[in-house]
N, C-alpha and C positions, 0 to 999 in steps of 0.2 A: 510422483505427485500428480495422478491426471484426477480431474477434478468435475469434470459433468458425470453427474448420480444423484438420482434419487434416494438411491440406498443412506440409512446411516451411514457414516466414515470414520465416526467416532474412534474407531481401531485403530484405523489407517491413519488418524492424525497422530496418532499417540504413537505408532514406530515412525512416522515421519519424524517426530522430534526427539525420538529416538537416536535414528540417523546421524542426524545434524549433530547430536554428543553434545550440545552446548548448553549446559549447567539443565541435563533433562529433567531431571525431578523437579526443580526452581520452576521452569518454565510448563512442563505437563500438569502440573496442581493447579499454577494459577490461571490454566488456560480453560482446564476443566472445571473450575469451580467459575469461569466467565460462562461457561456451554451451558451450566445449571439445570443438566439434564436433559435439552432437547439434541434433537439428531441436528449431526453435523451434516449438510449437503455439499458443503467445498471448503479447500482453504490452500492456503499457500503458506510458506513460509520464506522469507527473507535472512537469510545468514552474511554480516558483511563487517570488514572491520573498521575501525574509527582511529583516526591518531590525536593523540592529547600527546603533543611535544616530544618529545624521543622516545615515547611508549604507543603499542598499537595496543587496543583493546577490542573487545568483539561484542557487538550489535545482534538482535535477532529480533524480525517482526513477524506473527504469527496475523493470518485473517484467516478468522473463521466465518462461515455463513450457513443461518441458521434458516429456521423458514421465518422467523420472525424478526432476527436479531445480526445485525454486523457485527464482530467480535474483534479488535484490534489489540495485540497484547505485544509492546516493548520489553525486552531485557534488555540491559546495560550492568556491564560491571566498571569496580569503579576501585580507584585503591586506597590506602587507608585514608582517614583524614579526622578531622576533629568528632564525628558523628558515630564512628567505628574504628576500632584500632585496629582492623584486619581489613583488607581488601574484603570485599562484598559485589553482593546483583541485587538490585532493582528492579524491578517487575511493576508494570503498570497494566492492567486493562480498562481499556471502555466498552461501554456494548450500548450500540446507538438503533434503536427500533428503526425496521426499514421504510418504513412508514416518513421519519424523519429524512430521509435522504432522497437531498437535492439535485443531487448531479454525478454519473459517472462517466470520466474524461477517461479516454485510454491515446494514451500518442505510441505510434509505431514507428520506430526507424527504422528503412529498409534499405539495404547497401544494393545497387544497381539494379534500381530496379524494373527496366527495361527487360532485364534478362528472367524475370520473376515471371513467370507461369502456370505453377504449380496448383493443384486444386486444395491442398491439404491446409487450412485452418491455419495460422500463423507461421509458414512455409516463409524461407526468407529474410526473418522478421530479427533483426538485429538486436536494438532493445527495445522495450517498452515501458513504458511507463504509465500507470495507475493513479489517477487523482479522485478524492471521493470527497463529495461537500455534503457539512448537513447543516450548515449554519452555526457553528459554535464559533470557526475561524474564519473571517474575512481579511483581504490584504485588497491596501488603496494603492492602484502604480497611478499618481500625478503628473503629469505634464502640463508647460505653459499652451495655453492654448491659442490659437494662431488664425488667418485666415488666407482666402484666396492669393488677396492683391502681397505682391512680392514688394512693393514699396509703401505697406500700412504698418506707421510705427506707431498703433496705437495697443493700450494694452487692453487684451480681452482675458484679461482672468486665466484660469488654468481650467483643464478636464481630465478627468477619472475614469478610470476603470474599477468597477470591484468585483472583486473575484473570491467565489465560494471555494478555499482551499483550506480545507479539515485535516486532508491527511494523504500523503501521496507516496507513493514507492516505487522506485526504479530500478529495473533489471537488469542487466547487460549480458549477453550472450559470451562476448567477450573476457566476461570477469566471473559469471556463474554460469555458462554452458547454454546450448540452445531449450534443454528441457525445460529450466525454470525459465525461461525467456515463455516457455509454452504453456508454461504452470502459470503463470502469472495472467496472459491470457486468456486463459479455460474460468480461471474465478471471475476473473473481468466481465467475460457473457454470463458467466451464473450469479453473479451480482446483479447484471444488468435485466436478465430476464426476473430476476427475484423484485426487483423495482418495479417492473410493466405492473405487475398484477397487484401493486399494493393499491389500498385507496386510502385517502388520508381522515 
């Protein structure tokens, strides 16, 4: 899954989820009718499983990017219940104009990394993690707010932080292999360069 091209990749993403075997018809249709025609320039995909109480089930997040468009697509399967008498998948996409996006955070964690000198682009690089804001989801962390003097028991109200967190995905080396640790990266700068150049 390496991911800086200008080329379409539209192929490339379609044996990618291929690959992955997880419900590919379910999730190539609604990924493709999220693409709506334009060329794919990058994309990752996330394969991980979920536990709901003595059953694992399995997760897949696709990001597609387009020249115009972020493409995020959840599956989840799910088992029977009052809505379905058969276990089923759900499929959700959004496609957020790049135009609309606020912020891309990438966090690296790097195990020893004194010993890191490598020149190669995400050399190292343990996991990572992807956070992308465009405004739709904000979270408030509160805290009492406090001051200098160690002996002021007076009360100064609380303060906030607010944080642009739309949508965020993490990799681990450890649990999906160094590659998708590099895949996950590669979209991260093709995201991030796809941002520079938008104007709002």
């Amino acid at each position: 899954m390496r991911n800086v091209s200008l080329k379409d990749r539209a192929s490339d993403l379609r044996a990618a989820i291929n690959r992955v075997g997880y419900y590919p018809s379910v999730v190539g249709e609604a990924v493709e009718s999220a693409v709506a025609g334009e060329s794919v320039l990058s994309f990752v995909i996330h394969h991980e499983p979920t536990f709901d109480h003595d059953e694992v089930r399995r997760h897949v997040t696709v990001l597609v990017l387009t020249a115009s468009r972020l493409l995020v697509a959840h599956t989840d399967e799910h088992p029977p219940d009052d809505l379905l008498p058969a276990p089923y998948a759900s499929t959700t996409t959004e496609a957020v104009p790049l135009s609309r996006i606020g912020s891309v955070s990438v966090t690296r964690m790097v195990a020893n990394p004194a010993a890191q000198s490598g020149p190669a682009p995400g050399e190292g690089v343990a996991e990572a993690v992807l956070t992308v804001g465009w405004g739709a989801v904000q979270r408030v962390d509160i805290e009492p707010a406090g001051c200098p003097d160690p002996d002021c028991e007076a009360d100064h109200g609380y303060s906030g932080v607010l944080t642009a967190e739309d949508f965020a995905v993490r990799i681990s080396s450890s649990a999906e292999g160094s590659e998708a640790v590099e895949a996950l990266l590669e979209f991260a700068r093709a995201l991030s360069a796809a941002t520079v150049t938008v104007t709002a």
